[in-house]
mmCIF file as gemmi writes it, N, C-alpha and C atoms, coordinates in Angstrom:
data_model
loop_
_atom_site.group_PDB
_atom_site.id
_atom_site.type_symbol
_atom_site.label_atom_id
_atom_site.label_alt_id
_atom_site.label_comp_id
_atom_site.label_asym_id
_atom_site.label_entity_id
_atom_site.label_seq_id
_atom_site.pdbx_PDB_ins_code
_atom_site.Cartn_x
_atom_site.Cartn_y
_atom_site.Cartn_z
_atom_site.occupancy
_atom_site.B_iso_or_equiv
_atom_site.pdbx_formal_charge
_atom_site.auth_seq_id
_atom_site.auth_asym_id
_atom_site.pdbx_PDB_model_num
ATOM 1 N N . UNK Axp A 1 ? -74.477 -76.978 -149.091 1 0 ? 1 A 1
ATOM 2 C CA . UNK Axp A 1 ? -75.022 -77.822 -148.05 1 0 ? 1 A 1
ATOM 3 C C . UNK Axp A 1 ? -74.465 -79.243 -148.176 1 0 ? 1 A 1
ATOM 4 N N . UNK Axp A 2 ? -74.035 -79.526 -149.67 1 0 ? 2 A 1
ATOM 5 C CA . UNK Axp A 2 ? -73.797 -80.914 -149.525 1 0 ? 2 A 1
ATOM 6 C C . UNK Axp A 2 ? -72.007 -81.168 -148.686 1 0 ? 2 A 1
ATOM 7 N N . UNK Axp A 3 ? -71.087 -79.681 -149.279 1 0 ? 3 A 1
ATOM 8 C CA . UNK Axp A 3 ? -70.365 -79.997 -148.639 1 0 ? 3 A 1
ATOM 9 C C . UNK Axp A 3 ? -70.196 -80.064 -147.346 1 0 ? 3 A 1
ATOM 10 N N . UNK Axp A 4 ? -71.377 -79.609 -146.388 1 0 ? 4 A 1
ATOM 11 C CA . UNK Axp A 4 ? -70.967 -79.44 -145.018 1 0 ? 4 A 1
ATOM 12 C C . UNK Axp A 4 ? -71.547 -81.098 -144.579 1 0 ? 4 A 1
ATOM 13 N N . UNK Axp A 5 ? -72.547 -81.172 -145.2 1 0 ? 5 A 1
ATOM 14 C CA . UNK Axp A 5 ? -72.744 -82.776 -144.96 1 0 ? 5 A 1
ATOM 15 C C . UNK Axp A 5 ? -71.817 -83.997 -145.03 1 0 ? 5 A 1
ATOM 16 N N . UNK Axp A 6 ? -71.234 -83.831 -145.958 1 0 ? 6 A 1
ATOM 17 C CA . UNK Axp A 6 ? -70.42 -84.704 -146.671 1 0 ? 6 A 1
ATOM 18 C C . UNK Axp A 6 ? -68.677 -84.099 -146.17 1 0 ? 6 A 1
ATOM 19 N N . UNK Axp A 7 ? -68.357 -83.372 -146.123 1 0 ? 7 A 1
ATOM 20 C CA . UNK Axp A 7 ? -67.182 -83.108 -146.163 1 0 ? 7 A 1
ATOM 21 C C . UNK Axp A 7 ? -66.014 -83.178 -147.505 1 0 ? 7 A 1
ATOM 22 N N . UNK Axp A 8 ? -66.834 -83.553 -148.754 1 0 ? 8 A 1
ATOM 23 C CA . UNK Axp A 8 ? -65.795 -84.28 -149.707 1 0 ? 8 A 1
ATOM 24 C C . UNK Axp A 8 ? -66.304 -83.249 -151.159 1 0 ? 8 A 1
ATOM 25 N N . UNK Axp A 9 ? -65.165 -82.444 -151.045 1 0 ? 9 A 1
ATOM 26 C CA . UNK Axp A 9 ? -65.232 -81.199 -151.957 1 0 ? 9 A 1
ATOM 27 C C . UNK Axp A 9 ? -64.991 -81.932 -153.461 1 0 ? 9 A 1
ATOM 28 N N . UNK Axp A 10 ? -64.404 -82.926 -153.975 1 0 ? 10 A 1
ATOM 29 C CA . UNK Axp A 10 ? -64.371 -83.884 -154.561 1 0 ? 10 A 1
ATOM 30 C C . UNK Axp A 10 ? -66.174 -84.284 -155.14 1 0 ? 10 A 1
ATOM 31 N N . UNK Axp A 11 ? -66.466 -84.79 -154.634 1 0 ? 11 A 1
ATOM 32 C CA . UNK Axp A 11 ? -67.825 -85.166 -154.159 1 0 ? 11 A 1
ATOM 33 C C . UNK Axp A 11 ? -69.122 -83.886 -154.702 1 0 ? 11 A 1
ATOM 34 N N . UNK Axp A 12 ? -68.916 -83.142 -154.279 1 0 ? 12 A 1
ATOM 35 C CA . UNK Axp A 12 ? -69.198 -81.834 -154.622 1 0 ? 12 A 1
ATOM 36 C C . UNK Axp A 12 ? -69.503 -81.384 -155.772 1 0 ? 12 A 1
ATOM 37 N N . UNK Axp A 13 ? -68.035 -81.173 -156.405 1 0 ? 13 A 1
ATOM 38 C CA . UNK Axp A 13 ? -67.426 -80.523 -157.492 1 0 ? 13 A 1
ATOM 39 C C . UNK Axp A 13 ? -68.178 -81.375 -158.872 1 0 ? 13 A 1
ATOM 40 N N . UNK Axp A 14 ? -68.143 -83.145 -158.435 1 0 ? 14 A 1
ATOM 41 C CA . UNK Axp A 14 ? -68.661 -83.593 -159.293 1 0 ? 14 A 1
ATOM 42 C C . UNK Axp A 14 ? -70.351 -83.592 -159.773 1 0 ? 14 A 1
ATOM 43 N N . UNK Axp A 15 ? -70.866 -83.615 -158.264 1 0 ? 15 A 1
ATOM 44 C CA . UNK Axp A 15 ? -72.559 -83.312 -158.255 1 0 ? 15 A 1
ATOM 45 C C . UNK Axp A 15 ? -72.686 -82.045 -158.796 1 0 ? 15 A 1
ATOM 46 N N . UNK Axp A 16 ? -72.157 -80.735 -158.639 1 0 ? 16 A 1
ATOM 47 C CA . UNK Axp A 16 ? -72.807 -79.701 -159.28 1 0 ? 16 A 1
ATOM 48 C C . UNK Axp A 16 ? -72.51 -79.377 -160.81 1 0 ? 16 A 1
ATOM 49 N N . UNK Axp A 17 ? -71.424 -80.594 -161.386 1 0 ? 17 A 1
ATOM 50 C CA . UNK Axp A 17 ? -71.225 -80.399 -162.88 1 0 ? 17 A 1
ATOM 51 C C . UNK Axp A 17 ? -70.107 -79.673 -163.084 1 0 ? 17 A 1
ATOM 52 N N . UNK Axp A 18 ? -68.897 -79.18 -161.965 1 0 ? 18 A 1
ATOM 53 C CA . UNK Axp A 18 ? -67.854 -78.055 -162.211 1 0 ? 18 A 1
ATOM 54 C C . UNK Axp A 18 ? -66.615 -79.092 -162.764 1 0 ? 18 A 1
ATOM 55 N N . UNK Axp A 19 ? -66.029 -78.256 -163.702 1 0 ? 19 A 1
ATOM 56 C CA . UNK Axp A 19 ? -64.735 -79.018 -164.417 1 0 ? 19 A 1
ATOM 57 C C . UNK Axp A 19 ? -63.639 -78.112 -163.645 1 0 ? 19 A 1
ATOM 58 N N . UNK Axp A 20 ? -63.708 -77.433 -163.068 1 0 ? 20 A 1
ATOM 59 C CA . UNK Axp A 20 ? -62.75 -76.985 -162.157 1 0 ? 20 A 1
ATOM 60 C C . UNK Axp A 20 ? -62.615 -76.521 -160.374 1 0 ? 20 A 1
ATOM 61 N N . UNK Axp A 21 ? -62.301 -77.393 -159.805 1 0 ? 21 A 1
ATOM 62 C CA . UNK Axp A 21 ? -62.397 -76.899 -158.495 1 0 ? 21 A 1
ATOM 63 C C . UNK Axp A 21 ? -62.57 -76.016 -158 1 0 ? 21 A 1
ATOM 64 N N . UNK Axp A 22 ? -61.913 -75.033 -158.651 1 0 ? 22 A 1
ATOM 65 C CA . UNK Axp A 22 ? -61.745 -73.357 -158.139 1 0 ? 22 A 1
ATOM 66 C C . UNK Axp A 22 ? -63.433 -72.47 -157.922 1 0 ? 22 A 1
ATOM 67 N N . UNK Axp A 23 ? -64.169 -73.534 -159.25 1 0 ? 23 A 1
ATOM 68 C CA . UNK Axp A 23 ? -65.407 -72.73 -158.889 1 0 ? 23 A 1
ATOM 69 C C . UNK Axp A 23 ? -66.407 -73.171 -157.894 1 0 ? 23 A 1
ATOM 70 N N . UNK Axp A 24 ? -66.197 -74.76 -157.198 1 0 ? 24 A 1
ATOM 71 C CA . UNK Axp A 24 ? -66.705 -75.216 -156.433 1 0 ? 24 A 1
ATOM 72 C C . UNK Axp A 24 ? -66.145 -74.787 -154.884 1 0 ? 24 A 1
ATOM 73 N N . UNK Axp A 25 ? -64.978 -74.147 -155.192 1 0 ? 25 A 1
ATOM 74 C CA . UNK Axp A 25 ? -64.309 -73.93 -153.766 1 0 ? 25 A 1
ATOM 75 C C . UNK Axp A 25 ? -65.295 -72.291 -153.371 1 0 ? 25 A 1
ATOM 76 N N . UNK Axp A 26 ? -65.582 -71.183 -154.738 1 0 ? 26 A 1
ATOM 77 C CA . UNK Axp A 26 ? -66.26 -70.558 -154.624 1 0 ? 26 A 1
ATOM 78 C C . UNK Axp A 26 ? -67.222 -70.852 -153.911 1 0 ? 26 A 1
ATOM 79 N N . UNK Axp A 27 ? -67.768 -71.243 -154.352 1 0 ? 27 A 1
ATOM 80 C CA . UNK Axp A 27 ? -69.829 -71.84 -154.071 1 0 ? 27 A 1
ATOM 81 C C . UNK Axp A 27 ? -69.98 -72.411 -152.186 1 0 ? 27 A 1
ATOM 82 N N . UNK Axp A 28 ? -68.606 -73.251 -152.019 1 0 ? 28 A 1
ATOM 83 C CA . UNK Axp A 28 ? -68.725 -73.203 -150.8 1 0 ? 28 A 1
ATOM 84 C C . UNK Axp A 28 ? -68.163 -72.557 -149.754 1 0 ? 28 A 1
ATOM 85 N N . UNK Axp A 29 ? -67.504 -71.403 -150.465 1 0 ? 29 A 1
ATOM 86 C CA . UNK Axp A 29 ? -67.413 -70.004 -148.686 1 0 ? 29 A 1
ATOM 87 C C . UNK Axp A 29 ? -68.132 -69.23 -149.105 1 0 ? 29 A 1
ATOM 88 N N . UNK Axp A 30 ? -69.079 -69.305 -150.046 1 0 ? 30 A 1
ATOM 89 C CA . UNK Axp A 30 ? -70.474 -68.676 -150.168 1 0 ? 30 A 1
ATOM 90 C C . UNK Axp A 30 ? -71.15 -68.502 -148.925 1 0 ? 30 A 1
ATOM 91 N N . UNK Axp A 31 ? -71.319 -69.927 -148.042 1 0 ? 31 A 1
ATOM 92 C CA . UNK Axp A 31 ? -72.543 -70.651 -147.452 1 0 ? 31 A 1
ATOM 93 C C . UNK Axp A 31 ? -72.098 -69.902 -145.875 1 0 ? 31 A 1
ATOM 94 N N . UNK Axp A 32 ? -72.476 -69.703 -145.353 1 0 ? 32 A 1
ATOM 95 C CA . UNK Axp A 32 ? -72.482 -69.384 -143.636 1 0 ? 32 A 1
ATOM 96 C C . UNK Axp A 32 ? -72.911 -70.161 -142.86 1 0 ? 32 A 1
ATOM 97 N N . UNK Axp A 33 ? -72.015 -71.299 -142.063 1 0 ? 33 A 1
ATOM 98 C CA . UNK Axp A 33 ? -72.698 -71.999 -141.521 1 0 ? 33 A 1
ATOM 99 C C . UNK Axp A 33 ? -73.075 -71.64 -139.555 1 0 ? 33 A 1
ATOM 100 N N . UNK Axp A 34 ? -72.494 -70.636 -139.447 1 0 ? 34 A 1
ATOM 101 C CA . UNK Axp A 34 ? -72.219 -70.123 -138.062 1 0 ? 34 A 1
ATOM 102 C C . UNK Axp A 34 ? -73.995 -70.209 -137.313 1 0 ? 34 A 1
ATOM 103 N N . UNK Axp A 35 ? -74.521 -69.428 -138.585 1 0 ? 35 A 1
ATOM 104 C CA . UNK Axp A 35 ? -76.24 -69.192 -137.754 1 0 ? 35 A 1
ATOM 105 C C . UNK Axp A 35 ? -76.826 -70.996 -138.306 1 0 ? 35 A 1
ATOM 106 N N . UNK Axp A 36 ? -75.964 -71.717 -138.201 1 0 ? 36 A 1
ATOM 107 C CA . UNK Axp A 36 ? -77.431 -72.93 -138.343 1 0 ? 36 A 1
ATOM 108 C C . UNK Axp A 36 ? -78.547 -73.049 -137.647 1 0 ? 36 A 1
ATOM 109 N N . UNK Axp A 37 ? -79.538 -73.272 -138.369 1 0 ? 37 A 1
ATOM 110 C CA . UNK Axp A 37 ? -81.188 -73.167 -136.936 1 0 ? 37 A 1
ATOM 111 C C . UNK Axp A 37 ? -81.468 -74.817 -137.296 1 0 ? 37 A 1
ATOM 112 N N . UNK Axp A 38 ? -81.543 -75.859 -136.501 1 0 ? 38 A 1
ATOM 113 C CA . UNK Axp A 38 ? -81.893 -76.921 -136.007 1 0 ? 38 A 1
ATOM 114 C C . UNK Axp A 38 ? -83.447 -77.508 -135.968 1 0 ? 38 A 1
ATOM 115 N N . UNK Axp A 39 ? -83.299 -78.763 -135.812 1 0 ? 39 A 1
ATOM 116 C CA . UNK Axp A 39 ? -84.856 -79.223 -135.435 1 0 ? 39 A 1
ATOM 117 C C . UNK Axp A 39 ? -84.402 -80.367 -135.096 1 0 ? 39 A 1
ATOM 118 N N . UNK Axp A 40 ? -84.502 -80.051 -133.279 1 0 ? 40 A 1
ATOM 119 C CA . UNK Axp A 40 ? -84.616 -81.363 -132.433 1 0 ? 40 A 1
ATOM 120 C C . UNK Axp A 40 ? -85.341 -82.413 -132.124 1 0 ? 40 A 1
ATOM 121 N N . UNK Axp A 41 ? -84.788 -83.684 -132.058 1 0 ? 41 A 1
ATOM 122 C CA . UNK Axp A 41 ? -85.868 -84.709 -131.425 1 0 ? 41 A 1
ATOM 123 C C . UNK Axp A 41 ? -84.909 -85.841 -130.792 1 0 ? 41 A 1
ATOM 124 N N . UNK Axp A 42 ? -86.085 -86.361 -129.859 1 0 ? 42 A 1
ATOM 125 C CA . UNK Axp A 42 ? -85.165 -87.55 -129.151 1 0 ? 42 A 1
ATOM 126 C C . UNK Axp A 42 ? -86.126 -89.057 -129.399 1 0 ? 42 A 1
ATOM 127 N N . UNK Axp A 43 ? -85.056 -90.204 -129.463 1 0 ? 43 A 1
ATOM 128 C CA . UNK Axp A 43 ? -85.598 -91.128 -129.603 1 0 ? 43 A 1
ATOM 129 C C . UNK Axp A 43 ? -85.235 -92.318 -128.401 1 0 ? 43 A 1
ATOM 130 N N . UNK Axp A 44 ? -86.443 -92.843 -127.598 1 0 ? 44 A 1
ATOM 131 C CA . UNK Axp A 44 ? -85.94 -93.63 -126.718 1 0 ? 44 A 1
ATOM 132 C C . UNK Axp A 44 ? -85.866 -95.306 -126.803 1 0 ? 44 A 1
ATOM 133 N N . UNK Axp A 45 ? -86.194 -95.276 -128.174 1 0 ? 45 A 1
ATOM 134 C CA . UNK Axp A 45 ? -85.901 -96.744 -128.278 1 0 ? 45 A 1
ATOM 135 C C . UNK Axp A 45 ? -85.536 -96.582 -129.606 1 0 ? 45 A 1
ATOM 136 N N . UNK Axp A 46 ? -84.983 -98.42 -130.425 1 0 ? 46 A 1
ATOM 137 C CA . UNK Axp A 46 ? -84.684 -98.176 -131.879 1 0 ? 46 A 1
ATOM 138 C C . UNK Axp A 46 ? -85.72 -98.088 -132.719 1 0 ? 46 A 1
ATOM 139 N N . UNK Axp A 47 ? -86.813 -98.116 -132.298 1 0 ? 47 A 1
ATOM 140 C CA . UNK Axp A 47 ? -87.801 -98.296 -133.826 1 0 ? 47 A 1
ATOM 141 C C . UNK Axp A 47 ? -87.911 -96.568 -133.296 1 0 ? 47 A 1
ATOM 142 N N . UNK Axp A 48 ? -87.793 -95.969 -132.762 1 0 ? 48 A 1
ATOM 143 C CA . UNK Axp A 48 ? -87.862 -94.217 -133.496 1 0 ? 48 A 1
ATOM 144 C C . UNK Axp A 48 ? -86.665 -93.592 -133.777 1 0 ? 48 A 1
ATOM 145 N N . UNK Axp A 49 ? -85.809 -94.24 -133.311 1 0 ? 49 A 1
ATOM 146 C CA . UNK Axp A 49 ? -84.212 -93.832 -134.083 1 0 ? 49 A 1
ATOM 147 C C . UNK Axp A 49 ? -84.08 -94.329 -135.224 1 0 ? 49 A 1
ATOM 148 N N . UNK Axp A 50 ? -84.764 -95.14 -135.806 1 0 ? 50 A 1
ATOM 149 C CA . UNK Axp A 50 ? -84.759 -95.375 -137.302 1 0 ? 50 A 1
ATOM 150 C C . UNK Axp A 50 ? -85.596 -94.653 -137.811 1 0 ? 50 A 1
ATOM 151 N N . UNK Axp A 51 ? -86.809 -94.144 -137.669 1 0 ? 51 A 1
ATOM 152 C CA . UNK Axp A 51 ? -87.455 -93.371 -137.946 1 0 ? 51 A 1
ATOM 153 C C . UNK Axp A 51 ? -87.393 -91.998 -138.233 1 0 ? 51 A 1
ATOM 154 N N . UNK Axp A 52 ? -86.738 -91.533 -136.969 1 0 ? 52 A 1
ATOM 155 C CA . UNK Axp A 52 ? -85.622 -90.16 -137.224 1 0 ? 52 A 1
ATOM 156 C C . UNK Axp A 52 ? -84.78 -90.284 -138.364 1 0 ? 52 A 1
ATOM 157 N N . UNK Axp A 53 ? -83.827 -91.051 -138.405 1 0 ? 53 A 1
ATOM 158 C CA . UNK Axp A 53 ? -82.504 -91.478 -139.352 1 0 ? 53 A 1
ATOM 159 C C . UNK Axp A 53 ? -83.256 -91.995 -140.714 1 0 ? 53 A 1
ATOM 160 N N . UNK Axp A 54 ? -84.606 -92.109 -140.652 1 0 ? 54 A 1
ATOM 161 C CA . UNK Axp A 54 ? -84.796 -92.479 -142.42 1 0 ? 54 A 1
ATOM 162 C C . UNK Axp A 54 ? -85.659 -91.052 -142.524 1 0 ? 54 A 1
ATOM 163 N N . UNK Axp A 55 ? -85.999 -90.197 -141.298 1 0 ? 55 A 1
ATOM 164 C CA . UNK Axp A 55 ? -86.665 -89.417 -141.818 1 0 ? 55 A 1
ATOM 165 C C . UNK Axp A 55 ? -85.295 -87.997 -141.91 1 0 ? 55 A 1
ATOM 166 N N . UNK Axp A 56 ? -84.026 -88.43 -141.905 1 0 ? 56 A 1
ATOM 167 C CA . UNK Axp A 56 ? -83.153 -87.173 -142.542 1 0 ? 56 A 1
ATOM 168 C C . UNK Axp A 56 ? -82.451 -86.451 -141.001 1 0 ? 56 A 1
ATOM 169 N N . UNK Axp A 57 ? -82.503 -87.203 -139.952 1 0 ? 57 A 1
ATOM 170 C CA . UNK Axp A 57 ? -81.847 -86.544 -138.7 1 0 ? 57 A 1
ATOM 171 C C . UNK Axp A 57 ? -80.704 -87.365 -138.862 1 0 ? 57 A 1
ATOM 172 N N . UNK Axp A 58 ? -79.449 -86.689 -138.058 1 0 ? 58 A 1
ATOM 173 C CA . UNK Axp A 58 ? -78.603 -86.971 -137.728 1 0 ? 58 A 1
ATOM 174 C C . UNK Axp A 58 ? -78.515 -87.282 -135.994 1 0 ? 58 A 1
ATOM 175 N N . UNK Axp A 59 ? -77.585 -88.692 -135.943 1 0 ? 59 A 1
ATOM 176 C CA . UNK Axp A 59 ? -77.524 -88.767 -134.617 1 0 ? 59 A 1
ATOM 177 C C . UNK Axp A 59 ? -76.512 -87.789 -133.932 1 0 ? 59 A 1
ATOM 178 N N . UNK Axp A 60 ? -76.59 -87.458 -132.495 1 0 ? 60 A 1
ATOM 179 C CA . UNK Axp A 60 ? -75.688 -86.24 -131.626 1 0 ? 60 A 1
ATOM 180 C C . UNK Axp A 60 ? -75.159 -86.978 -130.82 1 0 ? 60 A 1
ATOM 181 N N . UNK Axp A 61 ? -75.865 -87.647 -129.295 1 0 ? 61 A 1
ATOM 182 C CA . UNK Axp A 61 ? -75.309 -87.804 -128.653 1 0 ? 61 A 1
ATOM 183 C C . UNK Axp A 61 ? -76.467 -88.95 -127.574 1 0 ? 61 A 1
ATOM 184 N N . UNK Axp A 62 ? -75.976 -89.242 -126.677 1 0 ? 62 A 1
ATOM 185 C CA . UNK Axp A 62 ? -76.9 -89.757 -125.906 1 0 ? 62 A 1
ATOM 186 C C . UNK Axp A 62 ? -76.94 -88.95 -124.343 1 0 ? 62 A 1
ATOM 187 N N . UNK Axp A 63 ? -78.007 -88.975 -123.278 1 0 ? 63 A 1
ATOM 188 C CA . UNK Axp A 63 ? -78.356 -88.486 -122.176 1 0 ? 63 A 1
ATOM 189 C C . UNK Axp A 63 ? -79.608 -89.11 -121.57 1 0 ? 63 A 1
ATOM 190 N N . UNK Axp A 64 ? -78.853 -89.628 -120.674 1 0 ? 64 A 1
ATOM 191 C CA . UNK Axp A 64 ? -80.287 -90.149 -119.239 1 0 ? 64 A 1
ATOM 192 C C . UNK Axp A 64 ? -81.093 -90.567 -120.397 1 0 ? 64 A 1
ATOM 193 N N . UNK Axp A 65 ? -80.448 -91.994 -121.57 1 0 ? 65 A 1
ATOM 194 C CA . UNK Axp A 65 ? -81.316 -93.424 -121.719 1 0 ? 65 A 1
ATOM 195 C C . UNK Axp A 65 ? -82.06 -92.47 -123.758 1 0 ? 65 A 1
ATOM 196 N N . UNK Axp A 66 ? -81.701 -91.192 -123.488 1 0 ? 66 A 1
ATOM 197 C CA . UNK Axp A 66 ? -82.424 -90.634 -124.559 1 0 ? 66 A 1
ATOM 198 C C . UNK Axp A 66 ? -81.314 -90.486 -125.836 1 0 ? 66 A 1
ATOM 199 N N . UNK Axp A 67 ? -82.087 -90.982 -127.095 1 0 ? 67 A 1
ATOM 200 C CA . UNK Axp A 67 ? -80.748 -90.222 -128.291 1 0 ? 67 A 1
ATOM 201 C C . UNK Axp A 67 ? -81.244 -89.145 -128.873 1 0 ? 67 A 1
ATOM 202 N N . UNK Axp A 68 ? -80.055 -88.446 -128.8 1 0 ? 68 A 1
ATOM 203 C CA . UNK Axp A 68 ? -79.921 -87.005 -129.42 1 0 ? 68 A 1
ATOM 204 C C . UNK Axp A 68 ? -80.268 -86.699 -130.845 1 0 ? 68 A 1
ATOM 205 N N . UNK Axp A 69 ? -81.181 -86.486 -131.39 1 0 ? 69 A 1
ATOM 206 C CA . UNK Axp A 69 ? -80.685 -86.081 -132.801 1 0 ? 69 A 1
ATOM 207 C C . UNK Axp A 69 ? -81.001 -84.735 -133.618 1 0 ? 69 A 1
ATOM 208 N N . UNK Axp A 70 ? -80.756 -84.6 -134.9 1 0 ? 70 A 1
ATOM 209 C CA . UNK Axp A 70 ? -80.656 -83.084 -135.47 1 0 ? 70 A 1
ATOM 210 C C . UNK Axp A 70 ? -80.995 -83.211 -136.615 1 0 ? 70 A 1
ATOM 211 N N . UNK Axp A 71 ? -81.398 -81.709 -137.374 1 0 ? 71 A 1
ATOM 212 C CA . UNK Axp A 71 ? -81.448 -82.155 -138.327 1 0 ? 71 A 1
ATOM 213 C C . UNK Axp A 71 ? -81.924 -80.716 -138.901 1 0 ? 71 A 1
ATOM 214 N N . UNK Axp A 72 ? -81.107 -79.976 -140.203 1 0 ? 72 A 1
ATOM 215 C CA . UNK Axp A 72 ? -81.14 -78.831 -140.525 1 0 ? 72 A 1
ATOM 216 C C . UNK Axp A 72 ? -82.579 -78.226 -141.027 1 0 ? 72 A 1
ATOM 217 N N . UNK Axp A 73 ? -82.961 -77.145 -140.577 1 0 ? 73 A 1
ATOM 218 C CA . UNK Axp A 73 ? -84.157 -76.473 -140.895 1 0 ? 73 A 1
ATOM 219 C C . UNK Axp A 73 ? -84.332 -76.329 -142.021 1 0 ? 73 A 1
């Protein structure tokens, strides 16, 4: 999970304690990310987009004045 967050297999390799890449490259085509299940919310001003964003959502997108955000089940 951290690598899909992060993108930095580097990063990774060092958080889970591996002295060799090869076993961290394992661990992550372990993971399936195809079925992700979500938990939506929208925020229409900034004091609940900070709220979202300290409570662990990611921002998406914006629509008709609303922000998008996500955030893994």
């Amino acid at each position: 999970m951290e690598y899909h967050r992060t993108k930095d297999i580097i990063h990774v390799m060092q958080t889970l304690g591996h002295k060799n890449i090869g076993n961290t490259l394992i661990y992550t085509q372990l993971i399936n990310f195809q079925n992700d299940d979500y938990i939506c919310k929208t925020a229409c001003n900034l004091a609940e987009a900070s709220q979202l964003i300290e409570a662990g959502f990611e921002y998406v997108t914006e629509m008709e004045s609303y922000k998008l955000f996500r955030k893994r089940k």
